[in-house]
Phi, psi and omega in degrees: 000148193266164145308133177316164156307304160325300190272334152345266162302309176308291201298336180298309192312346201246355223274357183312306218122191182261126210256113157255226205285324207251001163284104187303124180285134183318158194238098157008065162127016206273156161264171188287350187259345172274337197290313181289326180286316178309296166328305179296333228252308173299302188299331170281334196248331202253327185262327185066059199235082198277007174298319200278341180284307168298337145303308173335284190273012151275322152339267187329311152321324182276358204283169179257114179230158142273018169261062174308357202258318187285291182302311215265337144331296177302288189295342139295333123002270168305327181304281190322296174314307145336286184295000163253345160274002205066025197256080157321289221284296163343292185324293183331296182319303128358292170313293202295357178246014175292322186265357179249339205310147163053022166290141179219215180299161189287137193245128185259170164122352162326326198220138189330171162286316194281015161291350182291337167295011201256140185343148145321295196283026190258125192222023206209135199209073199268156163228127148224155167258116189250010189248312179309314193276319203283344186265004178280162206287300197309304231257337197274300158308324190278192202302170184252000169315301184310264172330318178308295185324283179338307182227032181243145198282359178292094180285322183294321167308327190298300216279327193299308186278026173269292273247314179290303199273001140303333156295325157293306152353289190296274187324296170331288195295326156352272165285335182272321181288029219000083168238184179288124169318321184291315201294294175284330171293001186273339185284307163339284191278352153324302194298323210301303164320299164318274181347296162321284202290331151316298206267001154295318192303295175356271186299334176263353094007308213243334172296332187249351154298337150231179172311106179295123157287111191315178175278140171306173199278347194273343197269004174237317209301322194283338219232355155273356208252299170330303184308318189279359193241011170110012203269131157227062205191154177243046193295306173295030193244091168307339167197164190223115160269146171223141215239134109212213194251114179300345197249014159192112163283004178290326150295057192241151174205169190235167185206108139273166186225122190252099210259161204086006203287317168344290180323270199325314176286332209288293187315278213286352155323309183287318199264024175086337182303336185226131209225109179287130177283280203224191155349262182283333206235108169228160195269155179260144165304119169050035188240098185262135140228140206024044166079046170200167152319133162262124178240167183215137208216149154243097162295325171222163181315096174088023164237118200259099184256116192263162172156151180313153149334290171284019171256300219309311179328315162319304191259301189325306188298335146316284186316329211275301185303358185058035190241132190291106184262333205299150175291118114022301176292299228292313180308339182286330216252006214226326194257008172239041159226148190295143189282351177244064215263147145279351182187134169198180214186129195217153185212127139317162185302297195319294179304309209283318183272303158006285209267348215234354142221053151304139181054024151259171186283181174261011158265308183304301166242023116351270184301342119331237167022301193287343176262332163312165186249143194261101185292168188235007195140187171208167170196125166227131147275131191253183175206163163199130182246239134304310195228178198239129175234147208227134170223125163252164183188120183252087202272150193214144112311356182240090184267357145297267195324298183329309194291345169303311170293338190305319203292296171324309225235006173267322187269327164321306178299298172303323158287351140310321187293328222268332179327296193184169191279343164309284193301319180300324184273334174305316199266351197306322180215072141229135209229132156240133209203161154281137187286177193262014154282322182101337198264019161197152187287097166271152160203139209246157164196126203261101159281127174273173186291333178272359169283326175298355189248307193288353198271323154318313182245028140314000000 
């Protein structure tokens, strides 16, 4: 049986002793739930008592808080702590309490501000804080390589640092088989090839079986848009939103938010890199997409809107009446992820069945369709901490069915697991589960740092 809530948190509060020297004293004007994390935060690093941090921070987790910053903290912790104790099932547990923990009033601030402008029909939606993920414990630790590869617009650079991390890789795989560093990078770059050439038959497979979709305009566009702005790098880009339409990705645009942007267009105006339309909107020099023009617009201060020619006209004329375009789902589906997410992503009912039975027959996904739990959207959030968690949630109206699946995809995982020790550790702190309302699908999935390091250097 739980404890009222109440008696809860007090007992946690008490569970330090009686407060002394090595006990942190309530802090002036503190709330009860920073009161827990503080605490919970002492018994883990300074005293080193994870009985006692796990009270703190399950407590916590139950408080109604608006410091959502506080819960996702708490709840990553609590993982690191499990999970170091060997408690899988406690983690899971933990997972499945990602999208409700500490809810209080719903907290906005998710999107850039011009995203509220973006076509109706845009029904597909990522954010990442990209100053939030790169400032992380996890991202802070792996190779410094790494992070570079990730943003920087530099193709020869891009390629020098391939060149490393096949040397690592190589060096790594080495020592541990005791073989020649040459030996194995010729094994390396065998497999790299093979691997490249598979997965090119792939893609040109699944092209003539359907229609190929061009690339969104953000997937050449942000790192010519960096160039043009003197950059050879999005290093400086705190946050990035990317919008488009699931049945045509040419219909896309990206929104950064950029400091200093003034400048920086000011710069690439001058040196010919950016070619002005009007007031707010220039052309990139010699950035064609799909037989148009790539434009770039500022509506509001240090935000940057990339998008096709024949997109752009849209969200200025949205922007100039000040009337709010963005889909109603998509916004339903953006205020029910937590805000303080490092990257997350939401699809409408429309988009999820589209894309999830594109290029079947219609007797075929017909009989999907009756069997299946009937989405309502999809939302996924990522976190990056210490260890990197990944959460989905699929809101359904058929919560039989939901449950059906669950069941299926719980006993798959465990027979998989059961395959070799690899794979059972790889699957290990991966969760499929139901919310505890029934009205949706969850599924978690926890990387610890040494799976992120060993994954790297496969």
């Amino acid at each position: 049986m739980s404890l009222p809530r109440p008696l809860a948190v007090a007992l946690a509060l008490l569970c330090a002793g009686p407060v002394d020297a090595a006990t942190p004293r309530p802090q002036p004007g503190e709330s009860a739930a920073q009161q827990l994390h503080r605490r919970g935060v002492h018994c883990m690093e300074e005293i080193e008592r994870p009985e006692c941090a796990i009270e703190h921070f399950e407590a916590l987790l139950e408080e109604r808080t608006e410091d959502r910053e506080l819960i996702t903290d708490a709840l990553l912790r609590l993982i690191k702590l499990y999970e170091k104790a060997g408690d899988d099932e406690a983690v899971k547990s933990v997972m499945r309490r990602f999208w409700d923990a500490g809810r209080g009033r719903m907290r906005r601030g998710h999107l850039p501000y011009t995203t509220r402008f973006l076509p109706n029909d845009f029904d597909m939606l990522a954010v990442a804080n990209m100053t939030r993920m790169m400032q992380a414990p996890l991202t802070r630790r792996l190779p410094p390589e790494l992070r570079e590869y990730v943003l920087t617009c530099d193709d020869a650079r891009r390629r020098e640092l391939d060149d490393l991390r096949l040397y690592r890789r190589a060096d790594e795989q080495a020592r541990a088989n005791n073989k020649s560093l040459q030996a194995t990078l010729d094994e390396l770059s065998a497999a790299d090839r093979k691997s490249d050439a598979a997965r090119r038959r792939r893609t040109a497979e699944r092209d003539q079986q359907r229609k190929r979709q061009p690339k969104p305009v953000f997937a050449d566009g942000m790192c010519a848009t960096a160039l043009a702005l003197g950059d050879a790098t999005v290093e400086g880009w705190t946050r990035v939103a990317l919008g488009f339409h699931h049945g045509d990705f040419a219909r896309s645009v990206a929104i950064a938010e950029i400091k200093g942007l003034a400048e920086r267009v000011a710069a690439g105006v001058a040196a010919g890199r950016l070619i002005p339309v009007d007031a707010n909107t220039w052309t990139i020099a010699g950035q064609l997409y799909e037989g148009g023009a790539v434009q770039v617009a500022s509506f509001e201060q240090d935000e940057l809107v990339i998008a096709p020619q024949r997109v752009m006209p849209a969200i200025a004329a949205s922007h100039a009446r000040g009337k709010r375009s963005l889909s109603r789902e998509v916004e339903r589906l953006v205020l029910g992820v937590p805000v303080d997410a490092g990257f997350f992503a939401v699809a409408t009912e429309a988009a999820i069945r589209e894309l999830g039975f594109s290029g079947m027959s219609r007797g075929r996904r017909k009989l999907l369709e009756m069997l299946l739990p009937h989405p309502e959207g999809v939302q996924v959030a990522g976190v990056v901490h210490e260890y990197f968690g990944l959460f989905i949630r699929m809101p359904t109206d058929t919560p039989v069915k939901a449950g059906m699946l669950v069941d299926i995809a719980r006993r798959m995982i465990a027979s998989q697991s059961e395959s070799d020790a690899e794979t059972a550790e790889t699957l290990r702190l991966l969760d499929v589960a139901q919310a505890t309302d029934r009205r949706a699908l969850l599924l978690g999935y926890v990387l610890t740092p040494g799976q992120i390091e060993q994954a790297l250097l496969k």
